[in-house]
C-alpha positions, 0 to 999 in steps of 0.5 A: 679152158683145155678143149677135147674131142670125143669119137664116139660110134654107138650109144655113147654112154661114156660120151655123155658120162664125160660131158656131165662130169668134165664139159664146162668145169675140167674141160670144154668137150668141144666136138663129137666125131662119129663114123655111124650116122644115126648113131645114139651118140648123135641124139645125146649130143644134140641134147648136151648141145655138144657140135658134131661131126658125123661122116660114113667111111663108105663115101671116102676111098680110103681111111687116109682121106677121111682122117684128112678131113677129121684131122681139118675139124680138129685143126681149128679146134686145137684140142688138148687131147682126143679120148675115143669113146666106144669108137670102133674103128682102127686110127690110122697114120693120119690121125695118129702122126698129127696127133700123137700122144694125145688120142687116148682109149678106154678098153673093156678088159685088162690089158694087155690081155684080151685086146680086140673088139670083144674083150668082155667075150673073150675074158668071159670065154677063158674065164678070169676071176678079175675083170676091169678096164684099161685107159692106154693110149692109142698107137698103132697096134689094137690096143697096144699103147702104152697103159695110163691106168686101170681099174677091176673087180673081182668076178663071183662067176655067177654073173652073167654076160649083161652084169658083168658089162653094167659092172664093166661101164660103171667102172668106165664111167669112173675111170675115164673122167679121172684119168682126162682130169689127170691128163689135162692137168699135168 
């Protein structure tokens, strides 16, 4: 069975969202990083019986040393493909030369546009009528790699910032588990 690994920094509702659909019947997620200890990704993996790899950044010099560290988890994992998972940190060449082509992204907004750490915000902000995500992959840029799909809707313009986000992770929680399904099985 293909093996993944999913970062994840906060409450990991995509995180548990690819377990329940993928863990033992596409896939074996096989570990959780996470750079924010306490982190709720943590309880819920704990809960799924998912191992974890938890680290502060703080307590490395540099990002390079702790994506030695990470890429030496993966290493005896061999995963088939990394999905980050509301992780929010930048990769770096470390991770990126030891695993390229096989760490992918979800974004909350249609790229290329909106790019960053709000894309929700800053659609809202220039007020697009139609929103959605992106599965890309990941390089070097934010949120620059190449597009694998997307999905959207259109906006009434009454909503506010909260349901348009339970609109945006609900078409999270069905676009990612279909495009790690495609992935693994091409």
């Amino acid at each position: 069975m293909k093996k993944i690994v999913v970062f994840a920094s906060g409450s990991g509702s995509n995180f548990q969202t690819i377990v329940d659909k993928l863990h033992q019947k596409t896939c074996e997620v096989a570990l959780l990083v996470c750079d924010k200890p306490g982190a709720y990704c943590l309880e819920r993996a704990e809960k799924l019986h998912i191992p974890t790899f938890v680290f502060n950044p703080k307590e490395y010099e540099t990002k390079a040393d702790f994506e030695k560290e990470i890429c030496q988890r993966l290493n005896l994992i061999q995963p088939d493909l990394i999905v980050l998972a509301g992780y929010m940190r930048i990769i770096g060449e470390t991770l990126l030369n030891a695993y390229e082509g096989k760490i992918i992204n979800i974004h909350p907004a249609l790229l290329p546009a909106f790019p960053g750490r709000d894309g929700i915000g800053d659609a809202l902000n220039y007020g697009v009528k139609v929103m959605g995500v992106t599965v890309h992959y990941v390089d070097a840029g934010i949120d620059t790699g190449n597009i694998i799909d997307q999905a959207c809707f259109k906006r009434t313009g009454n909503e506010t910032r909260e349901e348009v986000e339970t609109r945006i992770h609900a078409l999270e929680h069905e676009l990612y588990p279909q495009v790690i399904t495609q992935l693994l099985q091409a």
